[in-house]
C-alpha positions in Angstrom: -21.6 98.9 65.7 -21.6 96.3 62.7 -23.9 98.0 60.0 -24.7 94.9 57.5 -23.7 91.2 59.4 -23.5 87.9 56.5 -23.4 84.6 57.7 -21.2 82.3 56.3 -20.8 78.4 56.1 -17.1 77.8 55.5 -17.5 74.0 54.5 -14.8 71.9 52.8 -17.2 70.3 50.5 -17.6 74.1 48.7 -15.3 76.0 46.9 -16.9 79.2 46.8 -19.1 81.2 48.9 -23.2 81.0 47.8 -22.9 84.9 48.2 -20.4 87.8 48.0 -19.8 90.3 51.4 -20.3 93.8 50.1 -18.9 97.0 51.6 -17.9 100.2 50.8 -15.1 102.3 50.6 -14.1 104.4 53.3 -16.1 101.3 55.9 -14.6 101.8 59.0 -13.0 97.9 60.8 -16.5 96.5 62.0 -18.7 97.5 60.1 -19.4 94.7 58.0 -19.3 91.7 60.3 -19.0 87.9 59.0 -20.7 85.3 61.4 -18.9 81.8 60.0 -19.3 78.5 60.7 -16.3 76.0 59.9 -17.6 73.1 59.0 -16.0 69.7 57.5 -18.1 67.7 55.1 -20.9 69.3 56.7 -19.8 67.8 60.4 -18.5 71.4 62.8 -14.8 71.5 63.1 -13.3 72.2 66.6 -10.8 75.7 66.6 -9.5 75.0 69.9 -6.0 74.9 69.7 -6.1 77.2 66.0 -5.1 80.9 65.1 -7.5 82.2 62.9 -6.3 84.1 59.9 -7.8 86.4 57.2 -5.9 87.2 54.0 -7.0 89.2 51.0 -5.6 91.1 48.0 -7.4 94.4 47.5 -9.6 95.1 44.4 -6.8 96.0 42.6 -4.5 93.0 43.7 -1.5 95.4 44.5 -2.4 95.2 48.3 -1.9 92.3 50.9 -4.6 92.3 54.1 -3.2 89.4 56.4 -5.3 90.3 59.5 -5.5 88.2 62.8 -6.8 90.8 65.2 -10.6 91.2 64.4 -12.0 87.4 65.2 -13.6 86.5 68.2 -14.5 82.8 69.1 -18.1 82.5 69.9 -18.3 78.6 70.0 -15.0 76.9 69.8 -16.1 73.4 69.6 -19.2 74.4 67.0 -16.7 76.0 65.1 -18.5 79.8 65.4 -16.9 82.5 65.1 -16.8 86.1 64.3 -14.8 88.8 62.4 -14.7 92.3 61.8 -14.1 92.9 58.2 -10.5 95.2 58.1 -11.1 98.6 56.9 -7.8 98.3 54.4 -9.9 95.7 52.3 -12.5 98.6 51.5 -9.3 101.1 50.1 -9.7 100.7 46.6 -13.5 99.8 44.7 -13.9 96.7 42.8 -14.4 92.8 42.9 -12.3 91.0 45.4 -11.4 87.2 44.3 -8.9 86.3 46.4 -9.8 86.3 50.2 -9.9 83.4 52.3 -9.7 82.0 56.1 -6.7 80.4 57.3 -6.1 78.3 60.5 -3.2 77.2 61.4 -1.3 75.6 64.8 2.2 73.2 65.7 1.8 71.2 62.5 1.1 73.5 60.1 -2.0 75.6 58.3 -5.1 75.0 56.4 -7.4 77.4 54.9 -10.5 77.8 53.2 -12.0 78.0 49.9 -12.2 82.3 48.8 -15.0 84.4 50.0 -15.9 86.8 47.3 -16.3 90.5 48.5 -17.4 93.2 46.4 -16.4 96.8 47.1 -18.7 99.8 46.2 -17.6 103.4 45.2 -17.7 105.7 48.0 -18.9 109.6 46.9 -15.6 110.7 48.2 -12.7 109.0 49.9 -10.0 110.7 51.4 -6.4 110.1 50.5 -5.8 108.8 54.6 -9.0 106.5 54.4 -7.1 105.2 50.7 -4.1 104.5 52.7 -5.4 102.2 55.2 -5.1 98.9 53.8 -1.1 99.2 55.0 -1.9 99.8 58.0 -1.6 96.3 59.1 1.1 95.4 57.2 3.2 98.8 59.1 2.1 97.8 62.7 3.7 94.3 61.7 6.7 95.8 60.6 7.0 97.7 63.9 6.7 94.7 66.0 9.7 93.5 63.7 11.0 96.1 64.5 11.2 96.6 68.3 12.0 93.1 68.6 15.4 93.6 67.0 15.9 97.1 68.6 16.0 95.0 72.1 18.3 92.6 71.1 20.6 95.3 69.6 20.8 96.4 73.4 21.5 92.9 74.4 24.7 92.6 72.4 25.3 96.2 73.2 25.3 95.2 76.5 27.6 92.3 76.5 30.1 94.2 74.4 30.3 96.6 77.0 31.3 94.5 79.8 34.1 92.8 77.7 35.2 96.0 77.0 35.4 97.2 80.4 37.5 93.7 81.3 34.6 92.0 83.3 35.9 88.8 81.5 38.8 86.2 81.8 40.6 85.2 78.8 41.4 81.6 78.5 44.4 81.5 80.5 43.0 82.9 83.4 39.9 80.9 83.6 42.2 77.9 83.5 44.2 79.3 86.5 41.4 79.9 88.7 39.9 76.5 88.0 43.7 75.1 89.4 43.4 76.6 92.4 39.6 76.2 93.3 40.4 72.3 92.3 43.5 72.3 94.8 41.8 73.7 97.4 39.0 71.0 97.1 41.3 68.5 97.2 43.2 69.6 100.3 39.7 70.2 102.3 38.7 66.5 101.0 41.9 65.1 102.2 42.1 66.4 105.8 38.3 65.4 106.3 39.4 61.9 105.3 42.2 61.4 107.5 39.8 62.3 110.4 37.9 59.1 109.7 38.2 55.9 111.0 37.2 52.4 109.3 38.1 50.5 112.3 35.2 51.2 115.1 36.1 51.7 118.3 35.0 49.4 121.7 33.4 50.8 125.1 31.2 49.2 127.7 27.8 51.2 127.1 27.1 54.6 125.7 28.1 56.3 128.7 31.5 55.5 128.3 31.3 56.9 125.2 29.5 59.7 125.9 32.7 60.5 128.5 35.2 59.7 126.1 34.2 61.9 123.4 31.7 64.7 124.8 32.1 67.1 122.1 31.4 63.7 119.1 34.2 62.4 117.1 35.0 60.8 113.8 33.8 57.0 113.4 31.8 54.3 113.9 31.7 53.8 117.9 30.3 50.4 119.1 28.8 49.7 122.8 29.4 46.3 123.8 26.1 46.0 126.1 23.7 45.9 123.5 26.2 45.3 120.2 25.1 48.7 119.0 26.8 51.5 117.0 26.4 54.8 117.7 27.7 57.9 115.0 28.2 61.3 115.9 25.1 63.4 114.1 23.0 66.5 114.7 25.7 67.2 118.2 24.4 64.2 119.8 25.4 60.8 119.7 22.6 58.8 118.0 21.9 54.8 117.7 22.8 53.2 114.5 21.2 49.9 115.1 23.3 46.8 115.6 26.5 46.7 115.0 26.8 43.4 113.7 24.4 40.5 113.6 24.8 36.4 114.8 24.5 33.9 112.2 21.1 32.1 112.5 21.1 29.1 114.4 19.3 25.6 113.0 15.7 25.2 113.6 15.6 28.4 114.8 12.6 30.4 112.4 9.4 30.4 113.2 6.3 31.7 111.0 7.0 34.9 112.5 10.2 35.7 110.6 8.8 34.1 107.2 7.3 36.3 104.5 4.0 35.2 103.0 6.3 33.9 100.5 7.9 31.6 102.4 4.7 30.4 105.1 2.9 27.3 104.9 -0.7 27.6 103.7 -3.7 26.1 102.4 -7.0 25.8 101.7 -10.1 24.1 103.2 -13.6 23.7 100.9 -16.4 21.7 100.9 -17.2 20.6 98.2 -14.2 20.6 96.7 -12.3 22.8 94.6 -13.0 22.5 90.5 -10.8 23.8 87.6 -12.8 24.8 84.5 -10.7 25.5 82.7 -13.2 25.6 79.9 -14.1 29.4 81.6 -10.5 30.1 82.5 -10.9 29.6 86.2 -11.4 27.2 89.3 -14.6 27.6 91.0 -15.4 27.0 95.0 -18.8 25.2 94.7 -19.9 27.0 97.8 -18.9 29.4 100.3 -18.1 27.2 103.0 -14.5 27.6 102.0 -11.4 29.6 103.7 -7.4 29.9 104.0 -5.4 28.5 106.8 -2.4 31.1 107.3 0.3 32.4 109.5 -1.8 30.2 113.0 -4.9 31.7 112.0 -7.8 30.3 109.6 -11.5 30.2 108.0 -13.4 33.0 106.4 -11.5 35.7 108.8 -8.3 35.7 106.3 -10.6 36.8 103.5 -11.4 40.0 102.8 -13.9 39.0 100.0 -15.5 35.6 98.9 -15.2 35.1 95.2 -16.3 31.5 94.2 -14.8 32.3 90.8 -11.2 32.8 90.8 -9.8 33.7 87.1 -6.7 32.4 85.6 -4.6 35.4 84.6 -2.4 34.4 81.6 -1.3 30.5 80.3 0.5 29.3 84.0 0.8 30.4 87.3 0.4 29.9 90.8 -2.4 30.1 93.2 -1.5 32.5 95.9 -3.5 34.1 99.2 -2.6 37.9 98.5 -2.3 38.6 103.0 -2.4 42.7 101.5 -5.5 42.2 99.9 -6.9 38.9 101.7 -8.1 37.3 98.4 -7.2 34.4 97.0 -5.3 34.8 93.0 -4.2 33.0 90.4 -1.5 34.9 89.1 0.6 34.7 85.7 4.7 35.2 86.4 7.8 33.6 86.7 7.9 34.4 90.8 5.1 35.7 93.4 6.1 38.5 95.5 6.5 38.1 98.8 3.1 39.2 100.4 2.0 35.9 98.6 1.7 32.3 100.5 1.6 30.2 97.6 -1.7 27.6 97.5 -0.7 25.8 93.8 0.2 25.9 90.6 -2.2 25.7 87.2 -1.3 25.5 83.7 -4.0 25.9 81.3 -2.6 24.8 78.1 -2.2 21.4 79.4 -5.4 21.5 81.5 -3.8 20.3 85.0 -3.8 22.4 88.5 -2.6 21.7 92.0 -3.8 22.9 95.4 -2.9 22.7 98.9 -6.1 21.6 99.8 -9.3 19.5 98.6 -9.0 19.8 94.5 -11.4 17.5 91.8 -8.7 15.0 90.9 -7.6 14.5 87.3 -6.5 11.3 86.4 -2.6 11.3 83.9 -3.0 14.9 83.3 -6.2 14.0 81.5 -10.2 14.5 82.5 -11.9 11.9 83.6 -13.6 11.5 80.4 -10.4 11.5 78.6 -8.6 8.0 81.1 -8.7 4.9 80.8 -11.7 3.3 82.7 -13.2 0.3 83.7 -16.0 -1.2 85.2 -16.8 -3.9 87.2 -20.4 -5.1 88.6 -21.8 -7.9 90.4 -24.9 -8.4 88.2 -25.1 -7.3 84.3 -27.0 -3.9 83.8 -29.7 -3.7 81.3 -30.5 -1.8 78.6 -34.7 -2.0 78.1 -35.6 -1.1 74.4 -39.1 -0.9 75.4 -38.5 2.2 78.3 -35.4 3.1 76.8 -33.2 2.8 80.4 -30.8 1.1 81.4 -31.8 -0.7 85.0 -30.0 -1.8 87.8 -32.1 -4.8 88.3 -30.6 -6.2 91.9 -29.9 -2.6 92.4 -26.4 -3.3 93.8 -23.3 -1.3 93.9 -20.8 -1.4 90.6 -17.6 0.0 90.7 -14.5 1.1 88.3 -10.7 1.7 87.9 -9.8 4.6 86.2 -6.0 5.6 85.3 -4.8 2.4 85.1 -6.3 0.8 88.1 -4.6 3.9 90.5 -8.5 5.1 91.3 -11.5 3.1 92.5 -15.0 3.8 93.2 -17.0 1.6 94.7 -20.2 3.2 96.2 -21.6 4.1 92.9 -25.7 3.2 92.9 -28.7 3.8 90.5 -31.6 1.6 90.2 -32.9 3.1 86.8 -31.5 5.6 83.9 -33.9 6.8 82.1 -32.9 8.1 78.3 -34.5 11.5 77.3 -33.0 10.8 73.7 -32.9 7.6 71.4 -29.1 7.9 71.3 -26.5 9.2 73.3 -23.7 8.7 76.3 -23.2 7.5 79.3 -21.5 9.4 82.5 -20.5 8.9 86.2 -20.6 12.1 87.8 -17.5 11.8 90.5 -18.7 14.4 92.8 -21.9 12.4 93.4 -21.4 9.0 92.2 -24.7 9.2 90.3 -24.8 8.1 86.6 -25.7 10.6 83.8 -26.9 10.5 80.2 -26.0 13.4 77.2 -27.8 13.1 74.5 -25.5 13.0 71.2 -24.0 16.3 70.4 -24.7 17.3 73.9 -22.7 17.6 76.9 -25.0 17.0 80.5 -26.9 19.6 81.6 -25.7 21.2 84.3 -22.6 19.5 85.3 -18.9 20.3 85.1 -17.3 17.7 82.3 -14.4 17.6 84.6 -16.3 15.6 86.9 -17.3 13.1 84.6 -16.3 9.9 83.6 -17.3 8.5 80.2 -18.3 4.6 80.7 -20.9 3.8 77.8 -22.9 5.0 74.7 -26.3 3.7 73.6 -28.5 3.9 69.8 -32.1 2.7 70.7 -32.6 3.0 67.0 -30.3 0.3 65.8 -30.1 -1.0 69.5 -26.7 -0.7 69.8 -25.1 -0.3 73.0 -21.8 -0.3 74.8 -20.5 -0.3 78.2 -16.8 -0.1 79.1 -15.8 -3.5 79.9 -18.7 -4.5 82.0 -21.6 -7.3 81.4 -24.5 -5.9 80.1 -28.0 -7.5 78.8 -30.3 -6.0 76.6 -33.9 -6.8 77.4 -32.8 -9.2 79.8 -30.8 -11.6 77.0 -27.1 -11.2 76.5 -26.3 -10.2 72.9 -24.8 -13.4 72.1 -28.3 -15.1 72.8 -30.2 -12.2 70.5 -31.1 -13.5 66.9 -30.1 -11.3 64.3 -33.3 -10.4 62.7 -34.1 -8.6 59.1 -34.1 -5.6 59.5 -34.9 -2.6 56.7 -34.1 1.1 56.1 -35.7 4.3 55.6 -35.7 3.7 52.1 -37.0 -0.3 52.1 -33.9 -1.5 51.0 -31.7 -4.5 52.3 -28.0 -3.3 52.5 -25.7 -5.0 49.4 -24.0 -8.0 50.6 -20.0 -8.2 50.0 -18.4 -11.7 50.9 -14.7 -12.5 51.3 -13.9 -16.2 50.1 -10.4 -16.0 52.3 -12.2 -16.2 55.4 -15.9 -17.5 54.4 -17.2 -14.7 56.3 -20.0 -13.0 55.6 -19.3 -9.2 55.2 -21.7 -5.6 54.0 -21.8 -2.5 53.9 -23.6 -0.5 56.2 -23.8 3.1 57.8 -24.0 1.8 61.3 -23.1 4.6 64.1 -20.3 6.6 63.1 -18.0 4.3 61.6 -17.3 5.0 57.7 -18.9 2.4 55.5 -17.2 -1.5 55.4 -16.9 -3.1 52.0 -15.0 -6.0 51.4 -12.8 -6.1 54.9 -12.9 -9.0 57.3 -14.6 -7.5 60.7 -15.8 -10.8 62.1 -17.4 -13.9 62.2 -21.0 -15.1 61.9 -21.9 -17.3 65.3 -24.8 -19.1 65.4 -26.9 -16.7 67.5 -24.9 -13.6 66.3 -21.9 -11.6 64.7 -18.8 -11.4 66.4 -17.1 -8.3 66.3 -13.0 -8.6 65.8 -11.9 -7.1 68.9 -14.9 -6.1 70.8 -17.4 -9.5 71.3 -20.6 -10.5 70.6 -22.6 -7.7 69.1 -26.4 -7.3 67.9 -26.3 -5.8 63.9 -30.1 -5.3 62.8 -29.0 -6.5 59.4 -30.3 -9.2 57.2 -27.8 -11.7 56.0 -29.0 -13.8 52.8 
């Protein structure tokens, strides 16, 4: 029974206790009882996998208390715990300064800052109770102590067997090992000569089985089925053949392929995009499937994901036939339950399939090649609706990559701009034609699918169209007066002329290009500018 119980917070932020433990001499082990709490910056401290500790010099410092016996764990992850104060502190009366908590495990120990204990005159002590503060130092030392009592008997031990010749000296191990090792080798030797690398021939197993009744030595081959048969567990037992035919031509079929080595491929409608932009290639819709090994459609897959992700830089594209899903994976070489359906390499944008697959044109996107178009009838731009009409409504087409692609199906009747200025698009999966306002890519369509042919500024009425005839409010812009025209600020742009070429030259923040000064760009006409390089143009500037 504990007669007076403290609780203490053992916190490394302290470095002394808010209040001293008092006992009194001749307090049995219990009687004063410390409830702690180890705590670190005021966060709990976990003592699994710690020894707790407690170590003290006595009032009169010529005593050591190193107790480990009296704690008891009440919340090892809290940091709780208890302990029964030692009845050897109590011995002599006094202030104790020096007593702390130590924990320690593998690595090392730690302890905390001192707990002050005070020690009160008993009336009368006895000279046993005055001697107890050894006592845990004595049980220590008879630990010690029994420990090397039994390994005094160990050597004991071992010293008499040698003394009673249970040991060979050098000389006589070495002798024994000869004659073991001879006796291996002779026992190795005659099992060897009853082996034979050269098999022997019979019609069947039966002859065999007459021949040698009780088994033999060998390798023993039956010439009706080319098998070989070895004596093993008292019976003679089939090996499996003997020795196999070379493979004749033309003579594999899908059946004896791996994955790895089986044609396959994949059907989709719509076709399959890269996007690389998400690091993957998307089927549009699930009506999509893998023809392999004779069979084909959704059957071969066990799940449809209409996002496939690229894993790493460049791959393939394989049909996993464990798993029946379709992969892209990253790695020198698929393994052999893989039928290989392309290749993708993400750092230069470009992927193949067996099977329908959004063509890129040179290893570029469609935006990025070289394109041009061709119409029957000019398009026009209308400043007043800001579109650009179709006015016959006919078909255009264009050549992209260098004249290797056409379309030619490619019909609007109006394109109506949402923005003042902006560019133009053919979307290749549908042949319709696009606008994205500036800064903007088109909403909800894959730029892979795109194909840049035009731009448009309804506030300076500029507009461009790649190589194809073009009329803006129904004039082409060589028939379009150049009329005065005046900025934000009310100002006419300043004039620069160059004398070499009498033309007339300014300066001017028109679209994106970097301001003009002094720099031969064109010519004045006499219903326009000419452009170097790109044709009759309309500039809303005033020329004096």
């Amino acid at each position: 029974m504990a007669i007076r119980t403290y609780k203490v917070t053992l916190d490394s932020k302290n470095v002394i206790a808010p209040e001293p433990v008092y006992l009194r001499q001749g307090d049995k082990t219990g009687a004063v009882v410390i409830d702690a709490t180890l705590m670190d910056n005021g966060a709990p401290v976990s003592l699994n996998g710690l020894t707790p500790m407690f170590k003290a010099n006595t009032a009169d410092g010529q005593a050591v208390i190193a107790d480990n016996n009296g704690f008891s764990i009440t919340n090892p992850s809290g940091g709780e715990l208890t302990y029964q104060v030692p009845n050897a502190l109590a011995a002599v009366a006094g202030k104790i300064t020096t007593a702390y908590f130590s924990f320690s495990d593998a690595s090392g120990a730690e302890s905390t800052f001192d707990v002050a204990f005070i020690v009160k005159k008993a009336v009368d002590i006895t000279q046993e109770q005055a001697s107890d503060y050894v006592a845990i130092i004595d049980g220590t030392m008879r630990t010690l102590q029994q420990k090397v009592d039994a390994m005094n008997n160990s050597i004991q031990t071992v010293v008499n067997a040698y003394n009673q010749g249970a040991f060979y000296n050098r000389e006589q191990t070495d002798s024994k090992d000869a004659v073991t090792l001879s006796s291996a080798n002779v026992y190795t030797d005659s099992s060897l000569k009853g082996i034979s690398s050269v098999p022997e021939t019979f019609a069947n197993l039966a002859a065999i089985q007459i021949k040698y009744p009780n088994g033999a030595n060998g390798v023993m081959v039956a010439a009706d089925n080319g098998h070989k048969y070895i004596w093993a567990n008292n019976v003679w037992t089939d090996a499996g053949v003997y020795q196999s035919v070379g493979i004749a031509d033309n003579s594999i079929g899908i059946e004896k392929r791996t994955p790895q080595g089986t044609v396959a491929y994949v059907y989709s409608s719509p076709a399959v995009k890269a996007n690389f932009d998400e690091g993957c290639f998307v089927f549009p819709s699930d009506d999509y499937g893998v023809y392999y090994d004779k069979h084909y459609g959704k059957d071969n897959l066990a799940v449809v994901d209409n996002k496939v992700p690229f894993e790493g830089h460049v791959g393939y594209i394989v049909f996993d036939v464990t798993t029946k899903r379709i992969r892209a994976i990253n790695g020198p070489s698929p393994e052999t339950n893989m039928a290989i359906l392309g290749a993708y390499n993400t750092d230069t944008r470009t992927m193949s399939l067996n099977g329908p697959l959004v063509t890129r044109f040179n290893s570029r996107t469609p935006a990025g090649s070289n394109i041009i178009i061709f119409n029957t009838h000019p398009l026009n731009f209308n400043t007043t609706t800001r579109s650009l009409d179709n006015l016959d409504g006919s078909n255009f087409g264009m050549s992209i990559g260098q004249g290797h692609i056409t379309y030619g199906d490619t019909k609007f009747d109006k394109l109506s701009f949402t923005a003042p200025l902006g560019y133009i698009y053919v979307n290749m999966d549908n042949h319709s034609i696009v606008e994205a306002p500036y800064g903007t890519n088109p909403a909800g369509v894959d730029m892979d699918s795109l194909v840049l042919i035009g731009a448009f500024n309804f506030n300076t009425n500029n507009f461009w169209l790649n190589c194809c005839p073009f009329t803006i409010d129904g004039l082409l812009p060589a028939e379009i007066k150049v009329a005065k025209n005046y900025y934000d600020k009310g100002e006419v742009d300043e004039i620069a002329k160059s004398q070499q070429q009498n033309v007339e030259l300014y300066k001017t923040d028109f679209g994106d290009v970097s301001e003009w000064q002094n720099t031969a760009i064109g010519s004045k006409t006499q219903n326009g500018f000419e452009i170097n390089g790109i044709g009759n143009m309309v500039l809303n500037h005033s020329f004096s």
